[in-house]
C-alpha positions in Angstrom: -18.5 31.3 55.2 -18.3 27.7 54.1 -19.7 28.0 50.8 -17.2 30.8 49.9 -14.4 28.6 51.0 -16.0 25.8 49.2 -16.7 27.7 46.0 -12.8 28.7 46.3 -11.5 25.2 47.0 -14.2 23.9 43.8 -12.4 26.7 42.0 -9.2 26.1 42.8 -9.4 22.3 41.7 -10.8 23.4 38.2 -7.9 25.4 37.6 -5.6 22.4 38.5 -7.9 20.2 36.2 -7.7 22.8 33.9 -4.1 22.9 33.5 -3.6 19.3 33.5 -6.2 18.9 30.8 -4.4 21.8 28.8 -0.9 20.2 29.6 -2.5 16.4 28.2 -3.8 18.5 25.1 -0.5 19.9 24.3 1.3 16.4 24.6 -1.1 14.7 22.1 -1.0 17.4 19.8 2.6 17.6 19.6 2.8 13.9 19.3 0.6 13.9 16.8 2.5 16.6 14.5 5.7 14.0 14.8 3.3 11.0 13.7 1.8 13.4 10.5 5.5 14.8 10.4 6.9 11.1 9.8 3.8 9.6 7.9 4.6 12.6 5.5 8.5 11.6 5.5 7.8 8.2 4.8 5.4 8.8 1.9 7.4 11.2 0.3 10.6 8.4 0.3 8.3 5.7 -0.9 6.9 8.2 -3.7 10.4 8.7 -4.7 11.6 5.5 -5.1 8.0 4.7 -6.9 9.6 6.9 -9.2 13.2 6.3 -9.2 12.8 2.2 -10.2 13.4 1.1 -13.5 11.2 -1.9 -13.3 7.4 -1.6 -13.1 5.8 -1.9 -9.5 2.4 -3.1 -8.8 0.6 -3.5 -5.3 -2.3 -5.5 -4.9 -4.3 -5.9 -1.8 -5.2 -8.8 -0.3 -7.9 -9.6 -2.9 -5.8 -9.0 -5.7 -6.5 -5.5 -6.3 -4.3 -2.9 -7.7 -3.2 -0.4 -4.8 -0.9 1.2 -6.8 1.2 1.6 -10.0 4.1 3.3 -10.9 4.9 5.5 -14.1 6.9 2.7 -15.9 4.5 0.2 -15.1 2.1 1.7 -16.3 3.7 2.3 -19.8 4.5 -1.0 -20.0 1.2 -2.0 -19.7 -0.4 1.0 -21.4 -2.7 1.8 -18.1 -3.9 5.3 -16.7 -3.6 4.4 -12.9 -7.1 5.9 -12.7 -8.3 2.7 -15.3 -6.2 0.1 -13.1 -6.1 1.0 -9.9 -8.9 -1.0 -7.9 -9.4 -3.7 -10.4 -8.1 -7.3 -10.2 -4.8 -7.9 -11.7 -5.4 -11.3 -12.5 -8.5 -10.1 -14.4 -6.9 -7.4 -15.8 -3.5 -8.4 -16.7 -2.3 -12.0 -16.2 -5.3 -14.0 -17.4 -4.2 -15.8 -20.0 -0.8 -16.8 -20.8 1.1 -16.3 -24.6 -0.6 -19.4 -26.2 -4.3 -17.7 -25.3 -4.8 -20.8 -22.5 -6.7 -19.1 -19.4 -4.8 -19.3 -16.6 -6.4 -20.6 -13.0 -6.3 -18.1 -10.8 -5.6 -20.2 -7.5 -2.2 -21.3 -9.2 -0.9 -18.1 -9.2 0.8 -16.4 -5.8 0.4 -12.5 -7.2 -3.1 -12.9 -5.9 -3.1 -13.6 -2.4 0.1 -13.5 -1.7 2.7 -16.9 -1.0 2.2 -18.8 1.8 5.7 -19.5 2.4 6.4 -15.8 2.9 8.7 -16.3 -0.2 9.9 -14.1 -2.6 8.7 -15.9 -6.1 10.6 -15.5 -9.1 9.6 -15.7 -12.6 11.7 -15.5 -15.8 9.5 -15.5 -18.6 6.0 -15.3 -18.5 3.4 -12.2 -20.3 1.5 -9.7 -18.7 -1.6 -8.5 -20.7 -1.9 -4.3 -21.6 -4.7 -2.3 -22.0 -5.2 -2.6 -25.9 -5.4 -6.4 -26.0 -1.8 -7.7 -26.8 0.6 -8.9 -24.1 4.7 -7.9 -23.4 6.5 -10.7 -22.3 7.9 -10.1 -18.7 10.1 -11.4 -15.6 8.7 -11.0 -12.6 8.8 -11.0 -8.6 6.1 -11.2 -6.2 6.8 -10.3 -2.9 4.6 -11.0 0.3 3.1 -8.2 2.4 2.4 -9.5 6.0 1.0 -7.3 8.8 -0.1 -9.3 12.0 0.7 -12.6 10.3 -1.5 -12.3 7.8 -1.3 -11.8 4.1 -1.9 -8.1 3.3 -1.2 -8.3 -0.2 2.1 -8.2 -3.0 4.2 -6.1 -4.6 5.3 -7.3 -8.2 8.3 -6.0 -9.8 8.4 -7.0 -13.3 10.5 -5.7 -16.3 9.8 -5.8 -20.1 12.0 -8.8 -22.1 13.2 -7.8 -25.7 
């Protein structure tokens, strides 16, 4: 008699845990369709105003590598992302200024960022393109900071005539 009212107590308690378990499964999961619901949002507004800028928009990473480019960007600079995108910027684009002097890397803040968290402006300077001949540009670089640490920049740049 008291291993049937022990198997039914054991059983009992499963179904409980059971439950519970389900009830904890169901919570994730719907909190986890409002994270994928709003990490979906968010790219699709970020996309858009990729597209909607008028000035080119380049992210690096923290190393100086390109994240991402938009479309005019990447006219500008006569680039398929697939031929920019995870190559250095510096190397790539802003080596060497309009006289043909190489420039030093560790002068310029696109690469790792500013340490002053600032916003650093530019008003005439050239970026290089993909066929060898440069387009002389203005330019912002902003800081990305996550944790207090540099993440990376975004550049905003547009053409000068």
């Amino acid at each position: 008699m008291c291993a049937i009212t022990l198997a039914c107590s054991i059983g009992s308690l499963l179904k409980v845990f059971s439950q519970e378990h389900e009830k904890l499964l169901r919570n994730e999961a719907e909190r986890s369709r409002i994270s994928l619901e709003l990490f979906y949002e968010t790219k699709a507004c970020l996309d858009a105003t990729l597209r909607a800028s008028s000035q080119g928009l380049v992210g690096l990473d923290s190393n100086g590598l390109v994240v991402f480019a938009n479309d005019v960007a990447l006219g500008l600079l006569d680039y398929r992302i697939g031929t920019i995108k995870g190559r250095s910027f510096y190397r790539t684009c802003h080596h060497t200024d309009m006289d043909g002097q190489a420039r030093p890397v560790d002068l310029w803040h696109g690469y790792k960022g500013n340490p002053n968290n600032t916003i650093e402006r530019v008003n005439k300077d050239c970026f290089w393109r993909a066929n060898g001949t440069w387009v002389s540009v203005s330019y912002q670089v902003a800081p990305q900071w996550r944790n207090g640490r540099a993440q990376g920049v975004i550049i905003a740049f547009t053409a000068l005539a």
